[in-house]
C-alpha positions as CSV (number, residue, x, y, z in Angstrom):
1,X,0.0,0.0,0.0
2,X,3.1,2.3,1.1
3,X,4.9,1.7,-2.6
4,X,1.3,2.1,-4.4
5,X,1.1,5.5,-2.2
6,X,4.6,6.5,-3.8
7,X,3.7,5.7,-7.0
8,X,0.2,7.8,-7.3
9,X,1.6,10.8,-6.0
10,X,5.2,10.7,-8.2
11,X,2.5,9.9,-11.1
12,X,0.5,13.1,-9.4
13,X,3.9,15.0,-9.5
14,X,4.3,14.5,-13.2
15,X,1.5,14.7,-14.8
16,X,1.7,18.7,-12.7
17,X,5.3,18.9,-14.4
18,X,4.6,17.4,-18.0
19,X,1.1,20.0,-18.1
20,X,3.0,22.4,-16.5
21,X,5.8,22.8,-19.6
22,X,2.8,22.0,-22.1
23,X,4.7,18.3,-22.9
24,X,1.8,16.7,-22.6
25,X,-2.4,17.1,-23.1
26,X,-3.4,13.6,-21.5
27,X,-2.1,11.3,-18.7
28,X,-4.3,8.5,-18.3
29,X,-4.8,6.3,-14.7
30,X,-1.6,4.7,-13.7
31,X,-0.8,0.8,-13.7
32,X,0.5,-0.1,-10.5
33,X,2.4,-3.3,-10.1
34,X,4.3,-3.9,-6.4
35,X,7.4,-6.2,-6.6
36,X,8.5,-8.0,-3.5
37,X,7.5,-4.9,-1.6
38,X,10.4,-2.8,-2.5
39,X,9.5,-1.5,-6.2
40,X,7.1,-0.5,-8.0
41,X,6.4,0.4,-11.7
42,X,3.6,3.0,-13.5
43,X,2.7,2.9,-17.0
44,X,1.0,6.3,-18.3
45,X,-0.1,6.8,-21.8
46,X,0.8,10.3,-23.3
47,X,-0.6,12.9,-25.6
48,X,1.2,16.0,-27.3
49,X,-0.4,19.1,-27.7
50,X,-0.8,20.6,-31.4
51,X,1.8,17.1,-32.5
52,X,0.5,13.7,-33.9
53,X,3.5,11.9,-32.7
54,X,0.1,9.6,-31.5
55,X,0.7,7.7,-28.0
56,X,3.6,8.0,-26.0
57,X,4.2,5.2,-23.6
58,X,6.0,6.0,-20.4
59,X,7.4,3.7,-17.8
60,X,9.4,4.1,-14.3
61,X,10.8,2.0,-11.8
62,X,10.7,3.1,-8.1
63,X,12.7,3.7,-6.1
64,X,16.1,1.4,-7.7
65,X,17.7,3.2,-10.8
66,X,17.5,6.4,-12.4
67,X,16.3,5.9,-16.0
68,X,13.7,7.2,-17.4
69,X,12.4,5.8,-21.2
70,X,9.8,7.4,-23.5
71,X,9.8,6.0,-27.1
72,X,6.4,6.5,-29.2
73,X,4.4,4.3,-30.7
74,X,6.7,3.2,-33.4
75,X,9.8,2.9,-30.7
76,X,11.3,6.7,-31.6
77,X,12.6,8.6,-29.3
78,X,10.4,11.5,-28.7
79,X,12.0,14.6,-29.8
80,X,11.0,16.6,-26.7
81,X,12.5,14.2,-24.0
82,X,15.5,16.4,-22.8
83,X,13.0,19.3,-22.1
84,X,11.2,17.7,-19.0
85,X,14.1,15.2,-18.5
86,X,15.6,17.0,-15.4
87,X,12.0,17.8,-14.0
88,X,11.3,14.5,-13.7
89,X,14.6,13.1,-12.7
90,X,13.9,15.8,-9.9
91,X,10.6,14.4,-8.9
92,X,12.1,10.9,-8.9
93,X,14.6,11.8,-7.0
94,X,12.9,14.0,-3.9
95,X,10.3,10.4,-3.7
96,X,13.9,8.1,-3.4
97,X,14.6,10.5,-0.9
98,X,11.5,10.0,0.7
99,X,11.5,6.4,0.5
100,X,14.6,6.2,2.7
101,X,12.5,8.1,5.4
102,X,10.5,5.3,6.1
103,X,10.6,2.8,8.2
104,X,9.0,-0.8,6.9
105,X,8.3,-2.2,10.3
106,X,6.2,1.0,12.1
107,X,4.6,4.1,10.1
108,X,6.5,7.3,11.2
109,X,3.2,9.0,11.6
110,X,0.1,7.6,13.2
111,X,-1.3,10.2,15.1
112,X,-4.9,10.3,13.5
113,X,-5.5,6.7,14.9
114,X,-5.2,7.9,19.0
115,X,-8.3,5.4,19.8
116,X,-8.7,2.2,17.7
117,X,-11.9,1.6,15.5
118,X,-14.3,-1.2,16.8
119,X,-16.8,-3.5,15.0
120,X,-18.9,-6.6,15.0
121,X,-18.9,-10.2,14.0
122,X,-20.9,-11.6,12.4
123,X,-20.9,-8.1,9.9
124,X,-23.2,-7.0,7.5
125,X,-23.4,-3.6,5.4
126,X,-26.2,-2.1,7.4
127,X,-24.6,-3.6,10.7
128,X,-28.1,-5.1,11.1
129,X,-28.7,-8.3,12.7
130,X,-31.8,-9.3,11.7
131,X,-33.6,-13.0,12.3
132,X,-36.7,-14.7,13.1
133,X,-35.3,-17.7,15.4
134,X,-37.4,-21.0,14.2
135,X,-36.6,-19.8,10.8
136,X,-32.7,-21.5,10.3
137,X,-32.3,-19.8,6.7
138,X,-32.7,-16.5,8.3
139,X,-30.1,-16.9,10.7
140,X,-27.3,-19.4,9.7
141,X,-25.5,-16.9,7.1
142,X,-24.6,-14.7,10.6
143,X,-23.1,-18.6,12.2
144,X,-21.2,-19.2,9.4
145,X,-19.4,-16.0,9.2
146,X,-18.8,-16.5,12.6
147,X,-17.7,-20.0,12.3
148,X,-15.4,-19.0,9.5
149,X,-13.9,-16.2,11.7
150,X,-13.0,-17.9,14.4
151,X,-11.3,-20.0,12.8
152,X,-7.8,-19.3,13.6
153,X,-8.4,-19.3,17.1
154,X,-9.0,-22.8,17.7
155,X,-7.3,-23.5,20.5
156,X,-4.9,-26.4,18.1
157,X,-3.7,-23.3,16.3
158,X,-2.7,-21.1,18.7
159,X,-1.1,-23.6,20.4
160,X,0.9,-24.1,17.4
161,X,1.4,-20.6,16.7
162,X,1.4,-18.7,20.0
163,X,2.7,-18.1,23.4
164,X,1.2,-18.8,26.5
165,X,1.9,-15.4,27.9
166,X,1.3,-14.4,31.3
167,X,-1.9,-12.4,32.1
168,X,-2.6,-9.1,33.3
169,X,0.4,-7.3,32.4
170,X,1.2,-5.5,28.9
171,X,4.0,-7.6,27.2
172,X,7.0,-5.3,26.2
173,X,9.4,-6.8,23.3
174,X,11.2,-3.6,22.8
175,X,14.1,-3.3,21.0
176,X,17.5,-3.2,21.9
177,X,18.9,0.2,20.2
178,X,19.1,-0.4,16.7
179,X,19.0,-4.4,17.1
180,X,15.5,-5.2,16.4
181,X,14.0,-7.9,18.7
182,X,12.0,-9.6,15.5
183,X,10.1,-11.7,15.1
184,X,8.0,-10.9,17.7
185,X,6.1,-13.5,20.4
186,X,2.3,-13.3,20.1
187,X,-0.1,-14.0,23.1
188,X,-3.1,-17.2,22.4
189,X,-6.1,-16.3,22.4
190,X,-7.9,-19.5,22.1
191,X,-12.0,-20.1,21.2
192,X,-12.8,-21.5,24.6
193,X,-12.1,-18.4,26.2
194,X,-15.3,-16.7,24.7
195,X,-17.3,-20.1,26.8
196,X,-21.0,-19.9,25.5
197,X,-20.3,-17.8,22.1
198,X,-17.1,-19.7,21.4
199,X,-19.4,-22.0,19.2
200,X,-18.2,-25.3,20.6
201,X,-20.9,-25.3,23.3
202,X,-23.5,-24.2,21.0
203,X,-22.7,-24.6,17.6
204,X,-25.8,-22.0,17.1
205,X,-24.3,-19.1,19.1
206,X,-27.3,-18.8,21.0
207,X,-29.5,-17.7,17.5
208,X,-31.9,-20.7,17.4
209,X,-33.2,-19.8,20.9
210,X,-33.2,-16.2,20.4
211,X,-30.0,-15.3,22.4
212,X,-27.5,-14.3,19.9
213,X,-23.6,-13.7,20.5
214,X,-22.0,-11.0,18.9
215,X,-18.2,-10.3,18.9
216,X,-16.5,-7.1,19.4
217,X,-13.3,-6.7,18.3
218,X,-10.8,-3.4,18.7
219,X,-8.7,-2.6,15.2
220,X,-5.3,-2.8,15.4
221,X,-2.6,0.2,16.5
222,X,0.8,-0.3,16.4
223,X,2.0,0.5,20.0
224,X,-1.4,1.2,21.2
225,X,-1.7,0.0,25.2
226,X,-5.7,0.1,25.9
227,X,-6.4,0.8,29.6
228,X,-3.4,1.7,32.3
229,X,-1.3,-0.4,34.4
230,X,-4.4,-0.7,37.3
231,X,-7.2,-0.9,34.7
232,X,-7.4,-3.1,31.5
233,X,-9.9,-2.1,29.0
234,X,-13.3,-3.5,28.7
235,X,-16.8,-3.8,26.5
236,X,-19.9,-2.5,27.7
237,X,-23.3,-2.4,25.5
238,X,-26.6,-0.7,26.3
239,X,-29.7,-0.1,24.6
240,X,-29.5,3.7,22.5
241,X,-32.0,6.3,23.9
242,X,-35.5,4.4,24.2
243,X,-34.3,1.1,23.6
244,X,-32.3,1.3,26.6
245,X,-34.9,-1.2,28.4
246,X,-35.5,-3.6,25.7
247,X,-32.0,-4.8,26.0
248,X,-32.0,-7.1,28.5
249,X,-29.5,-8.6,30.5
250,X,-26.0,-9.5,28.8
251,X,-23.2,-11.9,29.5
252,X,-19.2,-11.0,28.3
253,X,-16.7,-13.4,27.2
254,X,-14.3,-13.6,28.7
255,X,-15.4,-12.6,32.2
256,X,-16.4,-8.5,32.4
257,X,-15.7,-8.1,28.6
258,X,-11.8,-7.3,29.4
259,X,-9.3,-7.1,26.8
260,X,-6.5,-8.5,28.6
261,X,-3.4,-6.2,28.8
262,X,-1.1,-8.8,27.4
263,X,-2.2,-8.7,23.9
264,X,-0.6,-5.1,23.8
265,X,1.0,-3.4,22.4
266,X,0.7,-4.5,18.7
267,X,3.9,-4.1,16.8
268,X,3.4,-4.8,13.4
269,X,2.1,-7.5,11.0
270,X,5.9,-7.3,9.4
271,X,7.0,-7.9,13.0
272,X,4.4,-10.1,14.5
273,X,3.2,-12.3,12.3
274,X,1.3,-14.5,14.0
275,X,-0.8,-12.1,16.0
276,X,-3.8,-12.4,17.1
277,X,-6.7,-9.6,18.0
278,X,-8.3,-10.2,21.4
279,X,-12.2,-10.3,21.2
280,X,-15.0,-9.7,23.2
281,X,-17.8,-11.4,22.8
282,X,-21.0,-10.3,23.8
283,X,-24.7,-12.7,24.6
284,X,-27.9,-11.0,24.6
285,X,-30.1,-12.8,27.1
286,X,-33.3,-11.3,26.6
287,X,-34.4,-9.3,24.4
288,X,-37.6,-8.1,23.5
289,X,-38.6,-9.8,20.4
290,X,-40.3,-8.6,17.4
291,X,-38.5,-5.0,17.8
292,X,-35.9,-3.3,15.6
293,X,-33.3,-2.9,18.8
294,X,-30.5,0.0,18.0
295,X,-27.6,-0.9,20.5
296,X,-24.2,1.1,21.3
297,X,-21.2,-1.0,22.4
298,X,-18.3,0.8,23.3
299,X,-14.5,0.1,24.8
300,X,-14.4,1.8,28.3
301,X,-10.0,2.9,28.9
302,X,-8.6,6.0,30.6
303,X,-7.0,6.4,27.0
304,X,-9.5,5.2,24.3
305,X,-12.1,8.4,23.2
306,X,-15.7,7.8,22.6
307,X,-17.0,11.0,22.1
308,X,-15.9,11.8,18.7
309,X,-18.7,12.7,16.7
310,X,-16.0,13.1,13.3
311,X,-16.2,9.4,13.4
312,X,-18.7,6.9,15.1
313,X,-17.0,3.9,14.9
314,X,-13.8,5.3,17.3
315,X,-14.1,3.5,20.3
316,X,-17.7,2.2,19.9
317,X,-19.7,0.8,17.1
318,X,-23.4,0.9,17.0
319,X,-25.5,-2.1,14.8
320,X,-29.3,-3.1,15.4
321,X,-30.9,-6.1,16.7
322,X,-34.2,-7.7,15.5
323,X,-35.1,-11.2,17.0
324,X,-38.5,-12.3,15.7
325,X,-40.3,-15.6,16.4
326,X,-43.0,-16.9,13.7
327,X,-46.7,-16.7,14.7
């Protein structure tokens, strides 16, 4: 995504140039291709003003090399090349420049993402959760998807991929100066922790009895710690405005809804490959049927903001709730 980034805006940068010295009338979408994650090329398809030299096809490696080729359609050499040859070189150059900036393991600049997005499992486009419970059609799509996703957390493969960390404390895999400490350790976070939505106790996640389970899971932020070293951070859902009392009563898995401190910080899918998000997962005991049910569920931490009203989905996601039973 970082080398695709590069690529639009040097393709931005000329295209400004090439207009700029009236080289060019048209520069079509660019081709992006990554390589190994370290290169990139852009093909862009040229017009002259007021000349029918026809197409010009451009192409440029980033950021290994310095040549630069533009041959027309019949492999000629165009005649204005050494006109924009040292803008471009310049724009090339200023992007290697930039490239070497970076680092691949943590973006230098984060600070948009203070509190982590939140959302649902099983998901849907209107985050609506909508079934009538005697009616298995209606709801085995949303067991599925949950099926599929927790997937990788059977307990055989975190075993086989993850530590057994030790709870309640953040675990720190710093660095030592410029010696990086990779790959990283990640923590298990097995199925059977979420008990009665884990879908091993009830392979119907409460749906066919009208009790559904719906996980809660924080997005990712490299270096993020949620909570403080008294207080993890934890889940809680209500009802929104009037549906406050058609809620019901709601169990968290694991116990209190608590993201466990030694999942964080996150350092990286480059560093730590085999991590894996911790989840809440919340079971709606009784709710009162037949009614569209709007519900708020938010992650409660000194440091995570929910009061952002830019973007809804920091720190909280809202969905509906509609369990119906056939008459």
């Amino acid at each position: 995504m970082l080398q695709d980034g590069v690529c639009v805006c040097v393709c931005v940068c000329l295209r400004a140039v090439w207009e700029h010295l009236g080289l060019v009338r048209r520069v079509s979408v660019p081709i992006l291709e990554a390589r190994n994650g370290k290169l990139c090329t852009f093909r862009v398809s040229l017009e002259r003003e007021g000349k029918d030299d026809g197409k010009l096809q451009a192409e440029r490696t980033l950021p290994g090399g310095t040549h630069v080729e533009i041959r027309d359609k019949n492999g000629a050499e165009p005649s204005f090349r050494s006109q924009w040859r040292k803008p471009t070189r310049g724009v090339f150059l200023t992007m290697w420049v930039m490239l070497q900036t970076l680092d691949p393991y943590e973006p230098t600049y984060q600070d948009r993402l203070s509190s982590p997005g939140v959302m649902i499992r099983p998901q849907s486009d209107s985050l609506s959760i909508v079934f009538t419970t005697n009616n298995t059609e209606s709801w085995d799509g949303y067991t599925n998807a949950l099926d599929t996703f927790l997937g990788s957390y059977n307990d055989s493969v975190q075993l086989a991929n993850n530590d057994n960390c030790i709870p309640d404390q953040y675990f720190l895999q710093d660095d030592n100066g410029d010696v990086r400490n990779n790959p990283k350790k990640s923590c298990q976070f097995n199925r059977t922790m979420l008990e009665n939505c884990s879908g091993l106790i009830d392979r119907t996640y409460g749906y066919a009895e009208g009790k559904p389970c719906v996980i809660i899971k924080m997005n990712r932020i490299i270096g993020f710690k949620p909570g403080n070293d008294t207080n993890p951070a934890y889940v809680s859902c209500t009802g929104m405005n009037d549906d406050s009392s058609k809620v019901g009563n709601i169990a968290y898995y694991p116990a209190g809804g608590i993201f466990n401190k030694m999942y964080f910080p996150y350092y990286g899918k480059i560093t730590q490959v085999n991590y894996s998000q911790p989840l809440v997962a919340v079971k709606f005991l009784n709710l009162t049927l037949n009614t569209l049910i709007n519900v708020e569920c938010k992650v409660v931490a000194s440091n995570v903001a929910t009061n952002d009203d830019r973007d809804k989905f920091a720190g909280r996601v809202y969905f509906s709730l509609q369990v119906s039973t056939s008459q």
